[in-house]
C-alpha angles and dihedrals in degrees: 000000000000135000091192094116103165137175130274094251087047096264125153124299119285098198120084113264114274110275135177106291117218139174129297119227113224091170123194104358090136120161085010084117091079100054097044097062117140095205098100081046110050138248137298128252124231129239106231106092110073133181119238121226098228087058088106118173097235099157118020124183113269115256124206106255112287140218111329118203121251096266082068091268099304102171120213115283096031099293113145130208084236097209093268101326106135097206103177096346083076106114128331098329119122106161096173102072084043113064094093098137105140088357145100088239078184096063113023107081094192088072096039097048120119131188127223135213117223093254120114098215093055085048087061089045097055095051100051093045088051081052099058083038102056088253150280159183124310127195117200124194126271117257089359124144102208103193127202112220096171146027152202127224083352088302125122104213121020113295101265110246101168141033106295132158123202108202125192151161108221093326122145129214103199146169109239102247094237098046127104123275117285127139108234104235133027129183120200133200113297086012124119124185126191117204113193124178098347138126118227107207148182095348102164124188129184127272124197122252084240115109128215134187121227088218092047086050093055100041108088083062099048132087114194088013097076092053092044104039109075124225103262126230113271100238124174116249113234113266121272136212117283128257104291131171098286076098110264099151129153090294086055094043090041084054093049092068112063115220105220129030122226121282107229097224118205090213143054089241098049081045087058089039084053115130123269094226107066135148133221099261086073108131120225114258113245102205119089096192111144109220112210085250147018112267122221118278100247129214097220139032090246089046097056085044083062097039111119122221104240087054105138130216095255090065092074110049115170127242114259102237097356090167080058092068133061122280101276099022103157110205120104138184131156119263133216101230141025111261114212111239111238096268099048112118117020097182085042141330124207117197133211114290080023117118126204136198117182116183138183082336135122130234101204138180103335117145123209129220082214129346133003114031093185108015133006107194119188094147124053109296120180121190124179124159090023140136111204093181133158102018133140135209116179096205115029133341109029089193107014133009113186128182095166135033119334134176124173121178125179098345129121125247098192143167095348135150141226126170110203093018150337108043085190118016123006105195093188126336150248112253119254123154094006130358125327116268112238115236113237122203131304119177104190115203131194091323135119129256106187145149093359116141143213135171091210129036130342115012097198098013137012135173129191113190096331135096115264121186115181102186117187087346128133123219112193147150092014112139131213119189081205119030147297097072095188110009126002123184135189121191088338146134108239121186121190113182120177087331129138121221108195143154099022123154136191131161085213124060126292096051084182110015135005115201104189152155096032094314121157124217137205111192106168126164088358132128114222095189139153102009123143129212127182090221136011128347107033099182095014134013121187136182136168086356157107118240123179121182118180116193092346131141127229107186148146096023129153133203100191111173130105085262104031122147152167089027084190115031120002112187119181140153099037090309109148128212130196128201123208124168080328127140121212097189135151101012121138142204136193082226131032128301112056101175121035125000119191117186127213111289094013122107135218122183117203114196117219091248088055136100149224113174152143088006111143128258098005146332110248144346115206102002122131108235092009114118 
């Protein structure tokens, strides 16, 4: 598949170049399957039915009139809900997107500004008429819930096709909590929407009866991981709701059965060659043996038998579109940027070519069939001033999933859940059903990434082949069953700058950070301090890759298990890690060493400024110039 994430305007790619991917090491988490069953937490939902940008919600059914606020629906600037007059929303008039005379009507706002009524029909309305006018300003009313009953092509509000801005004051636009799935916003190409003082709230799409593991997920990359994690029982997921008209139709139903199990490869190379297409009843592979090269992601189980070691990536290009098709459809080329699968994004979802713009708003409580509970980006998304609190994905990116160009800025990622990875934020995602999808690019500023959960990887943060920069950001209290507590990446660019990583837990290895699958990692001017694993690598694990930290601080860790190790730094499988101005002090290990542990053909470089110190129950084990 490809790598060729770029920007919404065609710019250059955002992604890292394509490198040698290599396995990731989720060491000693042995007997953690059974306790990441998803039974008790429903199923996933498949990738192969995908919305299409031009699916535009022109004409919605009508809804009786919705929550008022408590001052009886006055709208700002003196407009009333009047009890069911239309005044000038009779018709087609909409007078105010045409009063253009001696003006750009495209660019002044205060001509193209419309209020609405707290009514959730005239909210549809609105949109759809700003839609068919290139545009424009709406004005919702102040304290109003305005509340979506019904959808079209499993959306909320019509899909947003031009340049509109939704403006409120503690008003919520929100899904009914008996009504059928739909996700609330979605932006289409060439679309760009602008939320300003608004809550997103409730939005609900469909996930499939099938069941994954997170464990099972992230076998095929792992060494140690596939010997020590146990298959876990088949057991059926409770029964969800039927097809509805969020748009499950046979295509949907068709995507939720995967068409091939998973092969169960005796070697590092046939793991890599599994099919893309597996179910959660695929065994972990025993063997650990490294082949010179990845081998080519296969369709089928015969076809990953037959892969060759030196396949390169570029001989398994994924289909464009490939929901789009029929079930089966056979041509394949590879496209330029990742395409969201139907249920993505249950708050918004903002496709390729889309723009967003969330301001001052809120993204609460939306649950996600697959990724993004509260937001799918796969166009270009910035948040600043925002709370995305309370969501669920259950697949990646409780709060946020991005596969294109992403910027937050004092804004909150809280509480959030995501079932296979990224509690918090999922830049890209492990394959399950079908390819992986690529990361794209976040860039995280001054905001707070905290008490969000996974059972898999990156409680806080995780990246799967993207670039991922937090700068004067803390990520703290976030949880991962796996690894990776606070921040896990997988061949992936990660940049801290002056950020704090605390508080971080995981029963598996990287309380605080996993650096995996040939990554590289910037930390400068940051504090990795007070995390907990239940394995290796307390503060920093890293594994097949290359970590530099310059004047940082790694302190106060604890690796707690009956094996644990390295409570500091933990290095292992040919990863190197580089000290400048930096203190490794206070950390602590059920075995030695406490502070830094280097394994055999891994490297670790101590500068002379720098300092290894006060770790139990020792400092280092394997480290030149280290005592």
């Amino acid at each position: 598949m490809s790598n060729d994430v770029t920007s919404t305007d065609g710019g250059a790619s955002t992604a890292p170049p394509t490198r040698r991917r290599r396995a990731l090491w989720v060491a000693g988490v042995a007997g953690l399957t059974g306790v990441v069953g998803l039974a008790a937490l429903g199923g996933i939902a498949a990738r192969n039915d995908k919305p299409k940008s031009d699916q535009v919600s022109d004409a919605q059914p009508s809804t009786n009139r919705q929550n008022v606020s408590d001052d009886g629906g006055a709208a700002k600037g003196g407009a009333t809900d009047d009890g069911g007059q239309d005044d000038d929303w009779s018709g087609d008039d909409w007078s105010g997107f045409d009063d253009r005379s001696g003006k750009d009507g495209k660019h002044d706002e205060k001509d193209r500004t419309k209020q609405v009524p707290c009514d959730s029909d005239k909210l549809i309305q609105a949109i759809t008429f700003a839609n068919n006018e290139d545009g424009g300003v709406l004005e919702l009313a102040k304290g109003c819930t305005y509340t979506l009953t019904r959808n079209q092509d499993g959306n909320g509000l019509p899909v947003i096709t031009e340049h509109i801005t939704l403006k409120g004051e503690h008003t919520t636009i929100g899904r009914e909590a008996t009504a059928d799935y739909f996700r609330i916003l979605n932006v289409g190409a060439g679309g760009h929407l602008t939320l300003k003082g608004l809550s997103i709230k409730g939005g609900q799409t469909l996930r499939s009866p099938a069941t994954a593991d997170p464990a099972t997920v992230w076998a095929p990359y792992s060494t140690q991981g596939r010997s020590t994690v146990a298959e876990p029982p088949a057991v059926a997921a409770p029964a969800t709701k039927p097809a509805t008209a969020a748009g499950a139709g046979p295509a949907a139903a068709a995507a939720a059965k995967p068409s091939a199990t998973a092969a169960k490869p005796a070697t590092k190379a046939a793991a890599k060659a599994a099919p893309a297409k597996a179910t959660a009843k695929a065994a972990a592979p025993k063997a650990t043996a490294k082949p010179a090269a990845k081998a080519a992601p296969a369709k089928t189980a015969a076809a990953a038998a037959k892969a060759a070691p030196t396949a390169t990536k570029a001989a398994t290009a994924k289909p464009v579109a490939a929901a789009a098709k029929p079930v089966g459809a056979g041509t394949t080329v590879a496209p330029l940027v990742e395409q969201p699968g139907f249920t993505d994004g249950a708050g918004v979802l903002v496709q390729p070519g889309g723009r967003a713009e969330i301001l001052d708003s809120e993204l609460l409580y939306n649950q996600s069939g697959s990724n993004g509970g509260g937001l799918a980006n796969f166009g270009s998304t910035r948040l600043s001033k925002t709370t995305v609190a309370h969501n669920t994905a259950f697949l990646f990116g409780g709060g946020i999933f991005n596969a294109g160009v992403l910027q937050v800025d004092e804004s909150k990622i809280k509480d959030n859940t995501g079932i296979i990875g990224g509690g918090g934020i999922s830049n890209g995602a492990a394959r399950i059903f079908t390819d992986d999808v690529d990361g794209g690019s976040v860039w995280v500023y001054k905001s707070e990434i905290t008490d969000n959960e996974t059972l898999g990887f990156g409680g806080g943060v995780l990246d799967v082949r993207g670039t991922t920069t937090l700068h004067q950001t803390t990520v703290s209290d976030n949880t991962a069953l796996l690894a990776g507590g606070g921040v896990a990446v997988a061949d992936s660019q990660l940049t801290l700058k002056d950020a704090t990583v605390a508080k971080n837990s995981t029963a598996g290895v990287g309380g605080g950070l996993a650096v995996t699958f040939d990554s590289v990692a910037t930390i400068e001017n940051s504090r990795i301090k007070d995390n907990t694993a239940g394995f290796f690598g307390a503060g920093l694990f890293n594994e097949d890759s290359v970590t530099t930290l310059r004047e940082s601080e790694v302190s106060g860790n604890r690796a707690v298990g009956p094996f644990g190790s390295g409570g500091g730094i933990y290095n292992t499988d040919g990863g190197e890690v580089s000290l400048y101005r930096t203190k490794v002090t206070h950390n602590f290990a059920t075995l030695p060493p406490g502070g830094i542990s280097n394994g055999l053909g891994s490297f670790v470089r101590l500068d002379d400024e720098s300092a290894v110190s006060a770790n139990r129950p020792t400092n280092c084990l394997n480290v030149p110039g280290c005592f």
